[in-house]
C-alpha positions, 0 to 999 in steps of 0.5 A, a space after each residue: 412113606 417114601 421122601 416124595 410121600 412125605 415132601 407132598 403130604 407135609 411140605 407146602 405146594 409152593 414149588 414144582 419140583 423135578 422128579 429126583 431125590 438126591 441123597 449126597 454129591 461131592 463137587 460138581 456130582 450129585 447122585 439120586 437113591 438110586 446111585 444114579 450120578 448126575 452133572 450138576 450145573 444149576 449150583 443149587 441156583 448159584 448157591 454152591 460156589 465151590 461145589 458139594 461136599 467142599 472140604 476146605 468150607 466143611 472144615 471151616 463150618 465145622 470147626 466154627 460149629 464145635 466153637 460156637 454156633 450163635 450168640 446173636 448180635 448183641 456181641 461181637 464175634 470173630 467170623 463176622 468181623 473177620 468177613 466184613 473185612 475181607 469184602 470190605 478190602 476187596 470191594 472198596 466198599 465201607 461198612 457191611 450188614 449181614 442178613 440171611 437172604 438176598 430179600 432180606 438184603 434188598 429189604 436192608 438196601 430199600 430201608 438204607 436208601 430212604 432213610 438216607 434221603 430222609 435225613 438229607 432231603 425229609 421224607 417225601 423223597 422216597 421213591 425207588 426206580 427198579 427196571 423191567 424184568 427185574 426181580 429183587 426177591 419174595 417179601 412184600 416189599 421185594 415183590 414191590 421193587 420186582 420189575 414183573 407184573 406177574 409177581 403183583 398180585 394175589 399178595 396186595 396191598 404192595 408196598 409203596 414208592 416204586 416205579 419201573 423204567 426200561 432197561 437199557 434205555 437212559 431216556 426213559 429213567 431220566 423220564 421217570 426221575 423228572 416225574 418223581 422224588 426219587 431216592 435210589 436206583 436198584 438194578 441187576 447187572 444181569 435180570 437172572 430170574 427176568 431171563 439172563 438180560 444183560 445191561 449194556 455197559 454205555 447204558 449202565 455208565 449213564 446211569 451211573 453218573 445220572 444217580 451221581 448229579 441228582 445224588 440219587 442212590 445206585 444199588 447194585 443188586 448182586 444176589 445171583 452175579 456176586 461172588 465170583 459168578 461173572 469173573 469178577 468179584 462182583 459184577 458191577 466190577 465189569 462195568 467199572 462203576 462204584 454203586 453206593 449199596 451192594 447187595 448179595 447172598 446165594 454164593 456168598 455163604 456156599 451153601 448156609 444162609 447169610 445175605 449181605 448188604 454193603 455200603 460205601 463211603 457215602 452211604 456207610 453211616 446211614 443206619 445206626 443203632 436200632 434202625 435195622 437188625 437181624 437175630 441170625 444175621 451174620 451167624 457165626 457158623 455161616 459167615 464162617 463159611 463165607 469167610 472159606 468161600 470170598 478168601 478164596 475167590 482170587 484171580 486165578 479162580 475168576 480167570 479159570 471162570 472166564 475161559 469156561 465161560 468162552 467154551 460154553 459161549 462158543 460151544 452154544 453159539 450158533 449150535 443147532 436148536 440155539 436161538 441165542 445165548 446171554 449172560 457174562 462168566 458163569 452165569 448163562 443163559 440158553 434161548 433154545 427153540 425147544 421149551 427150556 423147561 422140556 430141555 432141562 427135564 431131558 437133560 436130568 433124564 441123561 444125568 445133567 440138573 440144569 435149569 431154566 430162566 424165563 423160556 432160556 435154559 441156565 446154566 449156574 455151575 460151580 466155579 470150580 468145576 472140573 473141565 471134564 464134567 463141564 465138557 460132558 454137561 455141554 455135549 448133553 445138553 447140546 444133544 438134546 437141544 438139536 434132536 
């Protein structure tokens, strides 16, 4: 059987898979069985930071896999101290917990934020606001904080303790907040999976100083935004807020798995000995990765990331077949009067592996992605939204 026999006879139908196998890439380049290359500007979902086949984050991987490739976390071990350092300089930020999901590090972030509130207030404040159109992952408990009605069934019972304002609209949230005993505020500063919605700043600030006078907490959900991927370190940067829980995965590990969770001062002492755990979080060989991928993020890789962002924005808007374009750096999305989905197949007919978001077609590329091959991507998709 070929790869597609296989994948159909022995993998659970879970995903709607494109109709390509790719077998290797290198960089912004990914090539099927057939040698066929194409451009890819969908970061295996913002995953790739630096690409395929990134040199300097092989050799960090595969150095720390010939040393040592897992001891739990009953030990300590060089790569995970040496990364929860850097995103602790380079955020502000106080402690961090490393999972292997951005689910699992919303799952962290919910448990830190009850708890938190249990020891201060007991334990019947412990309800958490998520927005509309959010989405913070596919466990029960993230399905449950998931700001969409599709994603609420077939799995129930859900998870308790959630309750869901507009987005962008500060009456409603104080609304809510009034009728509940809350505990924590999650949001996305920009709805990746709800469509690239992005917040508004004036928005985002009263929220912000709402969370600090009731002493609720903010947890800013950067799974998808983390990472470089808005010109920013993180995107909470842009909004000039300080969140009291961080959370984020995808870029961060460049390709292995790892989820962190990061907390400030006020928050840094929440979880202690046996109340949260994870056997492969913050595994060696992954976090040595992501140790490769947050050294260098620096500011002149997050500029080069903005000036891609303003040529792919400027490129797209008012294009033919555009009805509007979102989202901040990086992470972009494409309203096309087209179906996004039928836009996205015929780009990777053309050799361009896009993606979609709701009826909007994504754009996740890596950050460092050559000029030219980014240049290339935009001048196909454009072609193929306005014929």
């Amino acid at each position: 059987m070929n790869i597609k026999e296989l994948d159909n006879n022995y993998i659970a139908n879970t995903y709607q898979r494109f109709d390509v196998v790719f077998i290797h890439g290198k960089g912004s380049a990914l090539f099927d069985e057939s040698g066929k290359k194409y451009i890819d500007v969908g970061g295996g979902i913002a995953v790739n930071s630096f690409g395929i086949a990134d040199e300097k984050w092989e050799e960090a991987v595969i150095k720390q896999l010939k040393t040592l490739q897992h001891t739990s976390n009953l030990y300590y071990t060089q790569p995970q101290s040496k990364l929860a350092e850097l995103l602790c300089k380079k955020t502000g930020m106080k402690k961090v917990f490393f999972s292997n999901s951005g689910a699992e590090a919303n799952e962290c972030a919910i448990k830190a934020a009850r708890k938190y509130s249990s020891d201060k207030y007991g334990g019947d404040r412990n309800v958490i606001v998520s927005l509309k159109g959010s989405f913070h992952g596919r466990t029960i408990t993230t399905l449950s904080a998931t700001g969409q009605e599709l994603f609420h069934k077939d799995f129930g019972p859900f998870t308790q303790g959630f309750v869901f304002a507009e987005a962008n609209d500060i009456a409603d949230m104080k609304n809510i907040i009034s009728e509940n005993n809350c505990c924590a505020i999650i949001i996305e500063l920009i709805q990746g999976e709800g469509g690239l919605n992005v917040l508004d700043k004036e928005y985002v600030s009263a929220l912000s100083k709402l969370s600090k006078e009731k002493d609720i907490l903010l947890i800013a959900d950067e799974v998808q935004t983390g990472n470089g991927r808005t010109g920013r370190l993180y995107c909470y940067m842009n909004y000039n807020i300080e969140p009291d829980i961080v959370t984020t995965a995808k870029g961060l590990g460049g390709g292995l798995p790892i989820g962190a969770t990061m907390f400030n001062a006020k928050t840094k002492g929440v979880l202690n000995a046996g109340s949260h755990g994870s056997t492969f979080g913050g595994n060696p060989v992954c976090a040595a990765g992501a140790l490769s991928i947050i050294e260098r993020i620096d500011d002149t890789l997050l500029l080069d990331v903005v000036k891609k962002s303003e040529y792919i924005f400027n490129e797209f808007t008012s294009a033919k077949g555009v009805k509007s374009v979102s989202g901040i750096g990086l992470m972009i999305g494409i309203e096309t009067e087209k179906d996004a989905k039928e836009v996205v197949i015929k780009c990777l007919d053309r050799g361009v592996a896009a993606l979609t978001a709701k009826n909007k077609v994504r754009l996740l590329p890596a950050l460092n992605i050559p000029f030219d091959e980014l240049k290339e991507a935009v001048r196909i998709i454009k072609e193929v939204i306005e014929e």
